[in-house]
PAVO-778193 format. One line per 5 residues: number of its first residue (from 1); their letters; for each residue x, y, z of C-alpha. Coordinates in pm, whole numbers. Layout:
NUM	A	X Y Z | ...
//
This chain:
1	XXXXX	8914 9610 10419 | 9075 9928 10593 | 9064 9948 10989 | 8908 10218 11168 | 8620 10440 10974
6	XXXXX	8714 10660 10744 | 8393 10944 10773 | 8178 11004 10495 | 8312 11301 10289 | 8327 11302 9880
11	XXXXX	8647 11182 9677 | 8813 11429 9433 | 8811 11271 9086 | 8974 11412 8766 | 8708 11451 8524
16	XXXXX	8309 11470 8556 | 8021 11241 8664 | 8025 10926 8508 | 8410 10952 8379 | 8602 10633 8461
21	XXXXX	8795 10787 8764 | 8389 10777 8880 | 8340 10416 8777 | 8671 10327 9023 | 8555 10533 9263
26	XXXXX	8241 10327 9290 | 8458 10014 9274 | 8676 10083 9581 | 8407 10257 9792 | 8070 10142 9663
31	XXXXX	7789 10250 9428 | 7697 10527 9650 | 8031 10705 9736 | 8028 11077 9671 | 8253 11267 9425
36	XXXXX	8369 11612 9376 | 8469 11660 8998 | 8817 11798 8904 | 8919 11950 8590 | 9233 11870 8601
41	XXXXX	9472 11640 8813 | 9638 11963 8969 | 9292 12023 9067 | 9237 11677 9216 | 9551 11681 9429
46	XXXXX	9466 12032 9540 | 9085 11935 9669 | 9203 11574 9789 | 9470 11706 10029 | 9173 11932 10172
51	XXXXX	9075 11709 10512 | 8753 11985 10502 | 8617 11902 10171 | 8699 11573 10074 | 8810 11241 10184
56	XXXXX	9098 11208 9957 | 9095 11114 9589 | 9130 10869 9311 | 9389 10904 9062 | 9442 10710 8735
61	XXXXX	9845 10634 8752 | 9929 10418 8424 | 9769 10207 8171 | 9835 9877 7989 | 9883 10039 7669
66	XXXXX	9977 10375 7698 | 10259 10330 8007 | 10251 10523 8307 | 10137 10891 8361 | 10417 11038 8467
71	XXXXX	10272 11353 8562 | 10096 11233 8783 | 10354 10984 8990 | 10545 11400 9000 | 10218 11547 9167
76	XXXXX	10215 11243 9433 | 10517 11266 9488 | 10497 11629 9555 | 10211 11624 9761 | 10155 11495 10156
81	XXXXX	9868 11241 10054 | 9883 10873 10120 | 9787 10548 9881 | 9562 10341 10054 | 9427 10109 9758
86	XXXXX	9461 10051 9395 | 9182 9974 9124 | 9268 9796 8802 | 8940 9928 8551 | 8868 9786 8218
91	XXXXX	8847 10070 7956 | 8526 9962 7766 | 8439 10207 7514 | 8064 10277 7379 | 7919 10485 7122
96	XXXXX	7613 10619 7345 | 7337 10802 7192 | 6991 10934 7264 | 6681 10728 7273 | 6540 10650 6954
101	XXXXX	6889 10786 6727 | 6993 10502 6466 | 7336 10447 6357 | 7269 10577 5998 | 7135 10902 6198
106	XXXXX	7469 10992 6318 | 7644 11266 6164 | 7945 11341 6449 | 8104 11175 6744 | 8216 11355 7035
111	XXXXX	8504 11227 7272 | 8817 11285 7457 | 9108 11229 7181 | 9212 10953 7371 | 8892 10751 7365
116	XXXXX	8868 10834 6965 | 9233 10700 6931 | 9143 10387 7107 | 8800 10329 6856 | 8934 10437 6529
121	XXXXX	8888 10048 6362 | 8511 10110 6472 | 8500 10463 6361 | 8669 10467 6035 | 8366 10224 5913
126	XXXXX	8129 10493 5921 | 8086 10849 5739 | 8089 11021 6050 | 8309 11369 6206 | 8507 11290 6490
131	XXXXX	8487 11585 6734 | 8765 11619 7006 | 8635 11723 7357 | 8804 11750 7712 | 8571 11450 7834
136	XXXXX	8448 11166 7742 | 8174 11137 8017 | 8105 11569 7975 | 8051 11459 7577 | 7786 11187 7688
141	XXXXX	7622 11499 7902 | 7611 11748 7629 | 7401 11478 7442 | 7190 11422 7666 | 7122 11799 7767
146	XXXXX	7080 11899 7391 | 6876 11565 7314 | 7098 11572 6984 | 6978 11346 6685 | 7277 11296 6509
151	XXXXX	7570 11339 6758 | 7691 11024 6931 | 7933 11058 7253 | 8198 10815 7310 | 8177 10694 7713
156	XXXXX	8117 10466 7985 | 7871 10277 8067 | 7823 10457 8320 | 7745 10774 8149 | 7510 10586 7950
161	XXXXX	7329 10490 8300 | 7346 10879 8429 | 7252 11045 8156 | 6951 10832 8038 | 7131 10731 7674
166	XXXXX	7129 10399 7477 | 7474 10243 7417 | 7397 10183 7096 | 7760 10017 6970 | 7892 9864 7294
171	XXXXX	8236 9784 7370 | 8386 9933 7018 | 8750 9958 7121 | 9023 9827 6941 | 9217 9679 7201
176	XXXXX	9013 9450 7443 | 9252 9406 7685 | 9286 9746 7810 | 9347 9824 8152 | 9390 10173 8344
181	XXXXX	9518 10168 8719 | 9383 10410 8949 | 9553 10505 9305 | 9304 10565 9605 | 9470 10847 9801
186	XXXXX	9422 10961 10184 | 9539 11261 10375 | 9659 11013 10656 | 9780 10727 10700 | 9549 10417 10704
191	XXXXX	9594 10073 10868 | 9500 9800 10586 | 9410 9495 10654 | 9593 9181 10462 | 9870 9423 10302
196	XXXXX	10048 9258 10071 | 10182 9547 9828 | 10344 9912 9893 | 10449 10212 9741 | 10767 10393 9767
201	XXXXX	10993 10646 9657 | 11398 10653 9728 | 11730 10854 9623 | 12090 10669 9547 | 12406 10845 9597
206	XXXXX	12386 10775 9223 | 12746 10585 9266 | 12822 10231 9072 | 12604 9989 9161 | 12382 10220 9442
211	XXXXX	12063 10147 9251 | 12187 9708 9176 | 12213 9725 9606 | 11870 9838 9652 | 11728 9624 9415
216	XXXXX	11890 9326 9575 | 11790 9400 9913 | 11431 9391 9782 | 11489 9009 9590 | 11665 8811 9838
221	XXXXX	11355 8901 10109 | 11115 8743 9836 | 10978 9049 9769 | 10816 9088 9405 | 10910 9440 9227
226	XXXXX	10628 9484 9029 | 10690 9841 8925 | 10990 10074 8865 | 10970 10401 8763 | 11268 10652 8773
231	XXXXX	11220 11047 8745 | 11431 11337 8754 | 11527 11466 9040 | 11414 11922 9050 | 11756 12110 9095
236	XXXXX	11976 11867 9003 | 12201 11747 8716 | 12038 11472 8540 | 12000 11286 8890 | 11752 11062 8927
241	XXXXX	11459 10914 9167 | 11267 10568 9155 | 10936 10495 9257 | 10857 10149 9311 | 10566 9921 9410
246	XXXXX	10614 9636 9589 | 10450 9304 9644 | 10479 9048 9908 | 10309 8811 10151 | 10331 8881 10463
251	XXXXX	10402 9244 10610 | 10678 9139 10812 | 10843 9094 10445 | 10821 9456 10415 | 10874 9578 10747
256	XXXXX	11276 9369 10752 | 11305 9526 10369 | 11223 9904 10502 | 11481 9893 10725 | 11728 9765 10473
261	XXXXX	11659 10049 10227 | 11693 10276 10498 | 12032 10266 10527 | 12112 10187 10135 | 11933 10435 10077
266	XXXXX	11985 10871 10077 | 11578 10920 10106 | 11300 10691 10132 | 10880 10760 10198 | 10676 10514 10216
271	XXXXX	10403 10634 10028 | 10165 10390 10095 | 10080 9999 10224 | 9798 9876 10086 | 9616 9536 9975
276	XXXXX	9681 9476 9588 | 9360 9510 9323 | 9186 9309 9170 | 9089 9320 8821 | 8748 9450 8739
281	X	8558 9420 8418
//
């Protein structure tokens, strides 16, 4: 998948042992890839551009039903790391609870607000008190470590797995179709075999028709533009950046089309070239 080894180190993660960012972790690198836990995604960014600590990071970047995080294309964008892969997760929702607990002995649910949101339809059926937390996977851990009765955690599977609990109501979000994209960030540069998408960010001179040029240049090489986020621009007046992925077949595609926006452009990094994911279940 990526040439050359990349040495065995952990991969920051926002959230805590068996969160989703761990569950795309495991996709991209394997069941038995490390992970150092971040709080936050300042956090993350901070411990992923650390060459000493950590072999980069994974970062969730948008979703199919909330948009994109824009936060977090900022702190990318601010940062020196690199993408070198993408996962598309499935958000499956469970209502996990300790061995032997019945529905009927349930008397709260703990979750990230988020995850609550996404399960009311389930939720509302039931009696119970819905109890915000930071995490959905630290929720699963708390009811584990207290062996509750009647609290329930709303998590992954893979929290369920970890921390020994029955999934008792699987699968009990609303929407089914519910996907979350995570970026897999590197301090350097990586070679990837069988590119076929990339990442960038550019600058207009904001005249008439600057940003219609660019986004020619990028059609007539066949090029798909698959995603096109604009931001503001720090220190300016109400002038604006775009980030956008693109998707192609061959590199040479992208390679002619670099050179293009190079000189339609005011700034342009490449912030990553990487081989397009996959949707995983």
């Amino acid at each position: 998948m990526i040439k050359g080894e990349i040495k065995r180190k952990p991969v920051a993660i926002q959230g805590y042992e068996g969160s989703f960012h761990q569950v795309a972790a495991r996709v991209f690198y394997g069941k038995d890839v490390d992970i150092l836990p971040c709080a936050t995604f300042i956090d993350l960014i901070r411990d992923a551009s650390n060459k000493k600590s950590t072999n980069g990071g994974v970062m969730a970047i948008e979703n199919s039903i909330a948009g994109s995080i824009m936060p977090n294309y900022n702190l990318i964008q601010k940062s020196n790391l690199f993408v070198i892969g993408e996962v598309y997760l499935q958000i499956n929702q469970n209502l996990l609870v300790n061995p032997g607990v019945k529905l009927e002995d349930i008397k709260e649910v703990h979750s990230h607000p988020m995850a609550l949101q996404q399960c009311l339809g389930f939720l509302t059926k039931y009696p119970w008190k819905l109890i915000e937390t930071e995490d959905t996977a630290l929720s699963a851990k708390h009811v584990h470590q207290r062996n509750s009765k009647h609290v329930a955690a709303i998590a992954s599977d893979l929290a369920a797995e970890l921390f020994h609990l029955k999934m008792i109501a699987p699968n009990i979000h609303d929407v089914k179709d519910n996907y979350t994209r995570f970026l897999i960030l590197h301090q350097e540069e990586v070679e990837v075999e069988n590119a076929n998408k990339a990442s960038i960010n550019f600058h207009t001179d904001h005249s008439q028709g600057s940003l219609v040029k660019v986004l020619t240049i990028i059609a007539k090489d066949g090029i798909n533009l698959s995603k096109l986020q604009s931001f503001a621009i720090a220190g300016s007046r109400f002038n604006y950046g775009f980030h956008a992925d693109l998707e192609f077949d061959e590199l040479e595609q992208f390679t002619r089309v670099k050179k293009k926006l190079e000189a339609a452009t005011n700034y342009l990094r490449i912030l990553g070239v990487y081989k397009k994911g996959k949707y995983n279940h």
